[in-house]
C-alpha positions as CSV (number, residue, x, y, z in Angstrom):
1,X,12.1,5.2,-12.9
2,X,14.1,6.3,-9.9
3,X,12.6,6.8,-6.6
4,X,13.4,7.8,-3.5
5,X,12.2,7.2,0.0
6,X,12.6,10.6,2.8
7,X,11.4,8.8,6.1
8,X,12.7,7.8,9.6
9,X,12.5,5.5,12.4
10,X,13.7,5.9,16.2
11,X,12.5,5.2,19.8
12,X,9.8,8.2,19.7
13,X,8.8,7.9,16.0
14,X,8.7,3.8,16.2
15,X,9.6,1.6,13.0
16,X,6.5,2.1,11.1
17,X,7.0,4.5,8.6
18,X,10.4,2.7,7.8
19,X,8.4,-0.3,7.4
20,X,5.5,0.5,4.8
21,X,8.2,2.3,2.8
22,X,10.2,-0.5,2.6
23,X,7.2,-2.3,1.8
24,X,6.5,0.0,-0.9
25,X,10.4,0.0,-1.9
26,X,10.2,-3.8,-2.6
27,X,6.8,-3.1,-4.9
28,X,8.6,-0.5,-6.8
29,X,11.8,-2.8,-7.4
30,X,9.3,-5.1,-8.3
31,X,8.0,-3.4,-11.0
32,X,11.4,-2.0,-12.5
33,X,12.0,0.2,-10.8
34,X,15.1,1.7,-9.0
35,X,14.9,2.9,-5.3
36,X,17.2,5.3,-2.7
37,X,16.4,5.7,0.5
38,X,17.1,8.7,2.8
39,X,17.5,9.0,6.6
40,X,18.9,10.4,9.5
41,X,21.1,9.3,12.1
42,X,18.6,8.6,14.9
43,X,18.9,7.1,18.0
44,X,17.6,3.2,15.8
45,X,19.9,2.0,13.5
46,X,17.8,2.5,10.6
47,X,20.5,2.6,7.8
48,X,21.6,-0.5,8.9
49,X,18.2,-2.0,8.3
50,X,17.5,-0.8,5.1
51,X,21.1,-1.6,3.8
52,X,20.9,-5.0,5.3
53,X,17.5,-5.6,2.7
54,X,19.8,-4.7,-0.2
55,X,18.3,-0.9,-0.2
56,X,21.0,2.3,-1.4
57,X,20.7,4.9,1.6
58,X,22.2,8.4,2.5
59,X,22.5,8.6,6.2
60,X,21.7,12.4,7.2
61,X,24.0,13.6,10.2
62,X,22.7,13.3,13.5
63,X,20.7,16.1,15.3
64,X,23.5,18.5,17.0
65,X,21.2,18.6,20.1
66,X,17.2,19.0,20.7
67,X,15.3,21.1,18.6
68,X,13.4,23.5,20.4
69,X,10.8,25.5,19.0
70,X,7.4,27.7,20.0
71,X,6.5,28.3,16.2
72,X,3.1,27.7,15.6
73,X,2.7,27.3,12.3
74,X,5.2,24.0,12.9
75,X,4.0,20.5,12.2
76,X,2.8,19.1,15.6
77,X,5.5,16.7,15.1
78,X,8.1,18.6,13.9
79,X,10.7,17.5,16.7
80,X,10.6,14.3,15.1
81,X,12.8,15.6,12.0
82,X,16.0,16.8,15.0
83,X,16.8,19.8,13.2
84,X,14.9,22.7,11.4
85,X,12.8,21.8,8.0
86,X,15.0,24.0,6.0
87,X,18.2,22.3,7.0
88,X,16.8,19.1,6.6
89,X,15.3,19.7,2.9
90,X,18.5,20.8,1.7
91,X,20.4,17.8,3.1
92,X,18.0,15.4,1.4
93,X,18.2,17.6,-1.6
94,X,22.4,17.4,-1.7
95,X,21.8,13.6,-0.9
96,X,19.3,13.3,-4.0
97,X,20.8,15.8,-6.9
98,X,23.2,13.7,-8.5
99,X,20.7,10.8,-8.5
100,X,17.6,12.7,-10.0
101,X,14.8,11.0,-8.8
102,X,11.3,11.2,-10.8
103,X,9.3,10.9,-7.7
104,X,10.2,11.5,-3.7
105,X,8.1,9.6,-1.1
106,X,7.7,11.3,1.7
107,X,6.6,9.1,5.0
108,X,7.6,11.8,8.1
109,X,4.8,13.7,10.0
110,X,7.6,16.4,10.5
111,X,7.5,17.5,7.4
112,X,4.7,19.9,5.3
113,X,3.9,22.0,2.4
114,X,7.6,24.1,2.5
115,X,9.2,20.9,2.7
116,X,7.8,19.4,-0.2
117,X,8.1,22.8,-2.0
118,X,11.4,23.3,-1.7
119,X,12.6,19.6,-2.9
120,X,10.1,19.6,-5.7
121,X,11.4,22.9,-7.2
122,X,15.0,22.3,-6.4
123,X,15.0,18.4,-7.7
124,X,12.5,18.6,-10.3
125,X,10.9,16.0,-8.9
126,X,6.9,14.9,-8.1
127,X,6.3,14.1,-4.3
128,X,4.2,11.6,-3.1
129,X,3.2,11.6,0.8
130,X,2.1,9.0,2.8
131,X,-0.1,10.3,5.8
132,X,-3.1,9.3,7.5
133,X,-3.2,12.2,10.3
134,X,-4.6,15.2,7.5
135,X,-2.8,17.9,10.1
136,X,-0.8,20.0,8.4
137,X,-0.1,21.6,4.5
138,X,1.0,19.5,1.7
139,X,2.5,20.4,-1.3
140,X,2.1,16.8,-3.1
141,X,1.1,15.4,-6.3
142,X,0.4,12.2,-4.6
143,X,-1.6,11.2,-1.2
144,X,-1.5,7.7,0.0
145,X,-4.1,7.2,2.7
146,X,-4.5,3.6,3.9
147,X,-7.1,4.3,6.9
148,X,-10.6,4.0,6.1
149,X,-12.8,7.5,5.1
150,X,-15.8,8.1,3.3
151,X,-14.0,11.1,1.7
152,X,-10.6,11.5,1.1
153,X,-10.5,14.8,-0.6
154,X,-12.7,16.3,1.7
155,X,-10.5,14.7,4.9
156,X,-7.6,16.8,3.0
157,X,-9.2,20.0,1.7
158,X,-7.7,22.3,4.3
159,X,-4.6,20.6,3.9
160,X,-3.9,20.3,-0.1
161,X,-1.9,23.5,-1.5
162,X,-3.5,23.7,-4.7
163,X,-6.3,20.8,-5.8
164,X,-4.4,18.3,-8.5
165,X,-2.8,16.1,-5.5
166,X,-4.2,12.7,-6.6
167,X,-5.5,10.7,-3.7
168,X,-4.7,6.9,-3.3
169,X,-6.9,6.1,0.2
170,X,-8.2,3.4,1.9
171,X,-7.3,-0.5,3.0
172,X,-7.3,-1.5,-0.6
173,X,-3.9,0.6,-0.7
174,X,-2.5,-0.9,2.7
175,X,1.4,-1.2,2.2
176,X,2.3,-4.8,3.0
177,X,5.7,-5.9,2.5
178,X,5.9,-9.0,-0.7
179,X,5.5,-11.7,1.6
180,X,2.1,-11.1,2.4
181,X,0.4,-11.3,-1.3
182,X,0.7,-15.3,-0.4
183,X,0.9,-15.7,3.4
184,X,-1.0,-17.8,5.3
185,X,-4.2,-17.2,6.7
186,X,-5.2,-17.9,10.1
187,X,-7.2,-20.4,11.1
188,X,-10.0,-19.9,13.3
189,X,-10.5,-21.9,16.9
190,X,-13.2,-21.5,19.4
191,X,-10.4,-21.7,22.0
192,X,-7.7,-19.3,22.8
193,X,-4.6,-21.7,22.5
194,X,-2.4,-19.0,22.8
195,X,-1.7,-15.3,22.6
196,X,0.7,-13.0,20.4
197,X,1.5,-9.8,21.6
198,X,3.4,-7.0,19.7
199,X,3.4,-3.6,20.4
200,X,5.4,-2.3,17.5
201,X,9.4,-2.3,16.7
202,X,10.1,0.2,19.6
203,X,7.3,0.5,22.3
204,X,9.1,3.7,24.3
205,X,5.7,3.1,26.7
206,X,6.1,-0.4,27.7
207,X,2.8,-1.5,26.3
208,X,4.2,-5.2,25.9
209,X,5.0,-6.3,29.2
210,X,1.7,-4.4,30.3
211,X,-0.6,-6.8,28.1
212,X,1.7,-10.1,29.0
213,X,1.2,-8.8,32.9
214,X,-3.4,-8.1,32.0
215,X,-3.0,-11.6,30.5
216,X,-1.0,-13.6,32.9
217,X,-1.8,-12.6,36.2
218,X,-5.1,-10.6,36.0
219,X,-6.8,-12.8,33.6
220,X,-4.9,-15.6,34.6
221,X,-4.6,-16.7,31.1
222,X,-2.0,-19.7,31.2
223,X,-1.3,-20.7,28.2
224,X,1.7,-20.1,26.0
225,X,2.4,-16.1,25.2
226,X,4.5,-14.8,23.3
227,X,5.9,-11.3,22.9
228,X,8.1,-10.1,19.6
229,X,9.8,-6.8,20.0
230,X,12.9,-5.6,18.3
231,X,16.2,-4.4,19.3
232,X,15.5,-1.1,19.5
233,X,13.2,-1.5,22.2
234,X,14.6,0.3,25.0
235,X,12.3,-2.6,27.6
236,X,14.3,-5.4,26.1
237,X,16.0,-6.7,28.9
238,X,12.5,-6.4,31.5
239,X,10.6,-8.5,28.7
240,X,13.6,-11.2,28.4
241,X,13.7,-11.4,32.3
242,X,9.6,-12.1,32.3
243,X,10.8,-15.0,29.8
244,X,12.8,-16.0,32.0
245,X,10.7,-16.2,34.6
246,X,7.6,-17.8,32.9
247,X,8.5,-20.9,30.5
248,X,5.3,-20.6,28.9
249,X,6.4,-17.3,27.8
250,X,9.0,-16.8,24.7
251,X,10.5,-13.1,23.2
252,X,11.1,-13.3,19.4
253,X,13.4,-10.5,18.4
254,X,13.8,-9.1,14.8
255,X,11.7,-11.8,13.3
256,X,12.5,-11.2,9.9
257,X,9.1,-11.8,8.7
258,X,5.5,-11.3,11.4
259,X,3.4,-13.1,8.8
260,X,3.5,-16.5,10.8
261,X,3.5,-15.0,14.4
262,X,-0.1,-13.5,13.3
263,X,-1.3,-16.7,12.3
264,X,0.0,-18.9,14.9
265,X,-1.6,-17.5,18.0
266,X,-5.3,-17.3,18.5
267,X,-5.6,-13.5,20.1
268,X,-3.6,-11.0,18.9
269,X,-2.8,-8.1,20.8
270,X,-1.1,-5.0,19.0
271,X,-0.2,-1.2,18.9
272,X,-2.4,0.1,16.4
273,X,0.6,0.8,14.0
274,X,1.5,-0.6,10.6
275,X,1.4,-4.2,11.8
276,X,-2.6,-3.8,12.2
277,X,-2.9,-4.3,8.5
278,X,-0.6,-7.6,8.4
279,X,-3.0,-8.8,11.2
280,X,-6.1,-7.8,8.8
281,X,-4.4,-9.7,6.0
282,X,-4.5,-12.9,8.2
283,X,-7.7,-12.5,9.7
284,X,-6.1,-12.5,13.0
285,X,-8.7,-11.7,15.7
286,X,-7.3,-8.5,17.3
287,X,-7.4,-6.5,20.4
288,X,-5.9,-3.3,19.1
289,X,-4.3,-0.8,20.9
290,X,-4.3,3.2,20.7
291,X,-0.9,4.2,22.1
292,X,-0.1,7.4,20.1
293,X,-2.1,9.9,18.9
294,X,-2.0,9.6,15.2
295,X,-2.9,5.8,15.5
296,X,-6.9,7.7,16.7
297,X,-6.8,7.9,12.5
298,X,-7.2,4.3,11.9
299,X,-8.2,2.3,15.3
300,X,-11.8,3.9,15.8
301,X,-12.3,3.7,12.3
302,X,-11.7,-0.2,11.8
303,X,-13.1,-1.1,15.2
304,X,-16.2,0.6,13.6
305,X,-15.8,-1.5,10.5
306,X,-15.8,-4.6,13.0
307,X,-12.3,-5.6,11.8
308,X,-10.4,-4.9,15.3
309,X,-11.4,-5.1,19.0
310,X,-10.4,-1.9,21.0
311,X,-11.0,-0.4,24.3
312,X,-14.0,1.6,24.9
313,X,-13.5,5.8,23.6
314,X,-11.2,7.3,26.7
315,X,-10.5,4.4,28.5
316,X,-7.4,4.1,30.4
317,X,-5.0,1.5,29.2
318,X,-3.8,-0.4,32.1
319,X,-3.9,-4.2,33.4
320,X,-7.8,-4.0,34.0
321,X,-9.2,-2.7,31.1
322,X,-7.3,-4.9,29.1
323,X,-7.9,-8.2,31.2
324,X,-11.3,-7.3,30.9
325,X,-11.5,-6.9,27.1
326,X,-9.2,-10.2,26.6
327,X,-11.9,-12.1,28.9
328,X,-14.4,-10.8,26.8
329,X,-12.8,-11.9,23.8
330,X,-12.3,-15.9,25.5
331,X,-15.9,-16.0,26.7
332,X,-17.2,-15.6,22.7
333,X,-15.6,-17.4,20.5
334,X,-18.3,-15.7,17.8
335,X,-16.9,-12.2,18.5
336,X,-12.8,-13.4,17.4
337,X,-14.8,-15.2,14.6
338,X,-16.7,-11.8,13.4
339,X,-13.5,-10.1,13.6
340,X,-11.3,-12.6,11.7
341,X,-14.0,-12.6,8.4
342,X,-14.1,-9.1,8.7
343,X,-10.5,-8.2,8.9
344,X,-9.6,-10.0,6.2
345,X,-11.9,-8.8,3.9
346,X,-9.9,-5.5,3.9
347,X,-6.9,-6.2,3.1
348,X,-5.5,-8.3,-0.1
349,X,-1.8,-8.2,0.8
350,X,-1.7,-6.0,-2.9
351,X,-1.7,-2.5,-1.3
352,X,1.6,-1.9,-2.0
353,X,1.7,-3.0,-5.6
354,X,-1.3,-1.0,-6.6
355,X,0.8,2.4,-5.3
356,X,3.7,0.7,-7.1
357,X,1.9,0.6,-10.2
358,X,0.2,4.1,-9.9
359,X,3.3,5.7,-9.7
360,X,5.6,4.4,-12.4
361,X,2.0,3.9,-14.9
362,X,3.6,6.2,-17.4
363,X,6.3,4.0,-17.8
364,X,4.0,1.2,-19.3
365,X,5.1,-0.8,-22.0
366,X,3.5,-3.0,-24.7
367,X,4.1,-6.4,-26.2
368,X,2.4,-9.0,-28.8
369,X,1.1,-11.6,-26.4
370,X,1.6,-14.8,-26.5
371,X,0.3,-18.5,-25.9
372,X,1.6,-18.5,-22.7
373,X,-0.3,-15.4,-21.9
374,X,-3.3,-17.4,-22.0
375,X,-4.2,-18.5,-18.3
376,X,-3.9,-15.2,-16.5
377,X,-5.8,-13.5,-20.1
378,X,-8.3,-16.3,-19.4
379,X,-8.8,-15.5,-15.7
380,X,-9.0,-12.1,-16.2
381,X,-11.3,-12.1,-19.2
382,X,-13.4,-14.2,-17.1
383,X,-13.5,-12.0,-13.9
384,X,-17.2,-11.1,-13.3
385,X,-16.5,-7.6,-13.6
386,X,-14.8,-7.7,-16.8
387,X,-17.8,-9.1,-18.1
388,X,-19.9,-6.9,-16.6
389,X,-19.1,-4.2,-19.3
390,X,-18.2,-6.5,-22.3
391,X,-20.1,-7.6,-25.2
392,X,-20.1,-11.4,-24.3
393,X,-20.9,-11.4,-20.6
394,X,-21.3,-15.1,-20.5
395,X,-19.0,-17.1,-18.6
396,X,-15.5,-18.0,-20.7
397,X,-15.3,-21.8,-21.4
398,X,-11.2,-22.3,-20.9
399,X,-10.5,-24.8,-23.8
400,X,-12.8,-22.6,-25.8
401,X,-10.7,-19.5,-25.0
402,X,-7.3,-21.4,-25.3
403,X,-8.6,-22.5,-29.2
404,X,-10.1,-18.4,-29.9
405,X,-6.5,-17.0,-28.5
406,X,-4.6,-19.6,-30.5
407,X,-6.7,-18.7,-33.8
408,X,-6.7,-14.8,-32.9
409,X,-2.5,-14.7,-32.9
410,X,-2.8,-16.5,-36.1
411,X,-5.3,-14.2,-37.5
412,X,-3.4,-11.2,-39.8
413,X,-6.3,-8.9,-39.1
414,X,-5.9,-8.8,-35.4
415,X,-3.1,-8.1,-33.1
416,X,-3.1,-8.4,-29.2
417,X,-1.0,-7.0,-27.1
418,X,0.2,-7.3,-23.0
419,X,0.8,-4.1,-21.4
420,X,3.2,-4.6,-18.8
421,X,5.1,-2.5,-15.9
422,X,8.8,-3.9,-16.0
423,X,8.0,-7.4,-16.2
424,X,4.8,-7.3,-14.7
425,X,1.2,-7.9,-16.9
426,X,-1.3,-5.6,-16.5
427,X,-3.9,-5.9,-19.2
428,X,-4.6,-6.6,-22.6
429,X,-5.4,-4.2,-25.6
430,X,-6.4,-5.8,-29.0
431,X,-6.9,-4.2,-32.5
432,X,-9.1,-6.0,-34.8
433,X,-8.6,-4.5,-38.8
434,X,-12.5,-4.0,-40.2
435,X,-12.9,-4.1,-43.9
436,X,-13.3,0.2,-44.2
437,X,-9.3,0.2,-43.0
438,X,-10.7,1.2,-39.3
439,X,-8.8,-0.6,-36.3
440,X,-11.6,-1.5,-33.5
441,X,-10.2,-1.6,-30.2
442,X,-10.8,-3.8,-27.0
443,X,-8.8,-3.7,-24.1
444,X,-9.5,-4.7,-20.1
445,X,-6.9,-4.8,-17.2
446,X,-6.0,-7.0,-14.4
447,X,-9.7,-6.8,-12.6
448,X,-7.4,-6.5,-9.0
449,X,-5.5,-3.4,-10.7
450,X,-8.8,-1.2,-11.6
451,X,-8.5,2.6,-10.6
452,X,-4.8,3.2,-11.5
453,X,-4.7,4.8,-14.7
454,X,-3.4,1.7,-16.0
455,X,-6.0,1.9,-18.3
456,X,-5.0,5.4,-20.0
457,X,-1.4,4.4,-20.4
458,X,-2.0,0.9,-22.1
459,X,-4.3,2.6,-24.8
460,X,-1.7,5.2,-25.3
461,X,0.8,2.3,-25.5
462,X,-1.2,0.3,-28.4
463,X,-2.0,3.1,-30.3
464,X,1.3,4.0,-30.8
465,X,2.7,0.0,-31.4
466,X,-0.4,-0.4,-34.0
467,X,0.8,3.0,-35.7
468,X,4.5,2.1,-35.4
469,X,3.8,-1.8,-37.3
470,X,1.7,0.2,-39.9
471,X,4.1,3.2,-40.6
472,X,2.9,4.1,-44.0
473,X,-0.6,5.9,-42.9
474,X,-2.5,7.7,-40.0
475,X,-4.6,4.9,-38.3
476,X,-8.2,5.7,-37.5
477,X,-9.4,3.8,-34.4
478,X,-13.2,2.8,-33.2
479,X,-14.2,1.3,-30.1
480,X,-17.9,0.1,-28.8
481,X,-18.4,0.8,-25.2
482,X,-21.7,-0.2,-23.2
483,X,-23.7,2.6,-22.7
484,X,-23.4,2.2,-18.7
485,X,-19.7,1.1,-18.4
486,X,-18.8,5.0,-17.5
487,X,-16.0,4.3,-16.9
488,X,-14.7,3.1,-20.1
489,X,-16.2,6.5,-21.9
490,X,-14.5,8.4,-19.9
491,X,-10.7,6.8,-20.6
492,X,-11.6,6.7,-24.4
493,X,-12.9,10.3,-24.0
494,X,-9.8,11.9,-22.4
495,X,-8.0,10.2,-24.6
496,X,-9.2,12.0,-27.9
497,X,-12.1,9.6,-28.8
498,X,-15.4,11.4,-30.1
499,X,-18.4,9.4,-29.5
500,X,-20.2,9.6,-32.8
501,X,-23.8,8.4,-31.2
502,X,-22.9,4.4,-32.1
503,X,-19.2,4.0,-31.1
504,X,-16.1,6.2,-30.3
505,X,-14.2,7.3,-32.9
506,X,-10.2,8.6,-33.2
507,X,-8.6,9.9,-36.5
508,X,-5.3,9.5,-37.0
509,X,-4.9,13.1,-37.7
510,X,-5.8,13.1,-33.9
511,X,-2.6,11.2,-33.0
């Protein structure tokens, strides 16, 4: 599949959104995908970024001068975008024709329901938006939410032209770049050694030399600090001078990768951006920070949740209030312990992938497994919530599995296959042969992978490989489902299945 990425990144907007798509991007490529970014020529040298990783990208032109407008019915961030919506939906559309894309990803708060209309209908193409603020129409088959919410499609309602926009929300779908699905993990101390502060890739406001100066000299904190910014922060040179000045202070620039900053320092203290969920995925205890107003979607919410320290609702954030929280936070080692377990029980670094998968689902592929699919078929078959809803909910002995898998690809009456997207194993559908001619089918997924639809594509997958090895006749096809695994009728039900009142049953005339 091809997919392209519609987002941005500059002083005012920050390097977030640029970020998690490029986090997702790497997912995508991952799983076979093929991936084209679009942006404009901003005031940050995004292009260069993305190209730099190895991405394709279609600079936009840069704003002519500053869009001015007293519309409103316009995005509250529609400045963001430098020019008008229409102007900049046929750009990306003349940047995108040639290259067809199956899906667009939109990741820019600029941009609403018209937007998306008018690339969908003139590319052909599905659009899937990443958002978290719920604050203006979208036009998209495809919502990815990572902040926590009891009710996604009630937090969109008034927002969702038309009701089939799938909705992919919550941490479990956090977009974490590769590196994190087997990062460290920090290590908790009942001291505070030393202190990481990072207040995002741009920080127009300053936060970071604000903390270092609440840490330093109001609650005379003295041990090592360290402050990572990028080059597009417009402060650089006052935070290089206050390394100058303090030698128990260092500036990291453009770390390539934040995983080991998080884990090396024993406070954390952070915009509440896109970095809050690589400090989750760590367990890094975390003062977190609300310096824009779309970061009130996810900072209250995980405070709440007990994964993140924050300053109390409508507090000011200056030198005090911080010094105070940070003192807080030395006095009780317990309360940094709380907030490490929690944190990283939110986030398993696989975000990304899951969206990965959703997306290009339909391009799932079958094979005949193999002996050497037998360890992850093992671990899987073995999860506790696979055998939940199977037959044999006992525990799996391994060599006893290794011997059955060995016996079962030998066996003429069975075939097993891997459903995989690109190169990537995703679960496993067997066809036993019964003695009346009917094919009984078994199948169960990557336990980490539930909830994707993964599921629907690998049955439509086997049926048609099982058909294809016996060409000569329609195949009918059983399957026994425990009466409480719901979830199971319901993917054997929409895909043509009749339950019969002992199993569920599928002509072939049915195929």
């Amino acid at each position: 599949m091809r997919i392209a990425f519609r987002t941005d990144g500059s002083t005012t907007i920050g390097l977030g959104h640029v970020m998690r798509c490029m986090a997702l991007a790497d997912a995508m490529e991952d799983a076979g995908a093929q991936v084209h970014f679009v942006c404009r020529k901003l005031d940050t040298n995004i292009s260069h970024r993305l190209r730099t990783r190895g991405f394709n990208v279609s600079s936009l032109p840069a704003p002519a001068g500053e869009v001015m407008t007293t519309d409103t019915t316009e995005p509250a961030h529609a400045i963001w975008a430098g020019v008008p919506w229409e102007l900049d939906a046929q750009q990306t559309i003349d940047a995108l024709r040639e290259w067809q894309p199956e899906w667009v990803v939109v990741d820019h708060y600029a941009f609403d329901a018209r937007w998306h209309q008018m690339v969908k209908n003139e590319l052909g193409t599905r659009i899937a938006v990443i958002d978290e603020l719920a604050d203006r129409d979208l036009l998209a088959d495809l919502i990815i939410d990572q902040t926590p919410h009891p009710d996604y499609r009630e937090k969109y309602r008034h927002h969702l032209q038309g009701t089939s926009a799938a909705i992919l929300g919550g941490p479990r779908f956090a977009l974490l770049c590769r590196s994190y699905s087997n990062a460290a993990h920090y290590r908790p101390s009942t001291d505070i050694r030393s202190i990481g502060i990072f207040m995002g890739g741009s920080d127009p406001g300053n936060y970071s030399s604000l903390a270092w100066h609440a840490c330093r000299e109001v609650a005379k904190f003295q041990g090592p600090i360290e402050i990572v910014t990028t080059k597009a922060n417009p402060h650089r040179a006052e935070l290089e001078l206050l390394a100058q000045r303090d030698s128990n202070t260092t500036l990291s620039v453009d770390l390539p990768d934040l995983a080991s900053f998080f884990v090396r320092h024993d406070l954390q203290i952070g915009a509440g951006g896109g970095s809050t969920w690589e400090r989750c995925y760590v367990g890094a205890p975390t003062l977190a920070l609300v310096i824009a107003d779309n970061q009130k979607a996810l900072i209250p919410q995980l405070a709440e949740l007990g994964a993140v320290a924050t300053l109390p609702e409508n507090t000011v954030i200056n030198e005090q209030s911080i010094s105070q929280t940070v003192l807080q936070m030395t006095r009780d080692p317990s309360v940094r312990l709380a907030l490490c377990q929690r944190s990283s029980q939110l986030v398993d670094g696989l975000g990304a992938t899951r969206v990965a998968l959703y997306m290009l689902s339909s391009s799932l592929a079958v094979r005949p497994a193999t002996i050497d699919d037998a360890e992850y078929m093992y671990a899987w078959r073995n999860a506790q919530q696979i055998r939940a809803v199977s037959n044999q909910q006992k525990p799996l002995e391994r060599p006893s599995h290794l011997q059955w898998l060995g016996n079962a690809l030998a066996d003429s009456s069975r075939t097993i296959f891997v459903g995989t997207v690109g190169s990537r194993p995703v679960g496993v559908i067997r066809f036993d042969r019964m003695n009346t001619g009917v094919h009984e089918v078994s199948l169960y997924l990557d336990p980490l992978l539930h909830g994707l639809k993964l599921g629907t594509w690998l049955l439509k997958a086997g049926e048609q490989a099982i058909q294809k090895i016996n060409q000569k006749s329609a195949l009918t096809f059983s399957a026994s489902i425990l009466a409480d695994n719901i979830a199971s009728q319901r993917l054997f039900k929409e895909s043509g299945y009749i339950f019969t009142g002992t199993c569920w049953l599928k002509s072939g005339n049915s195929q």
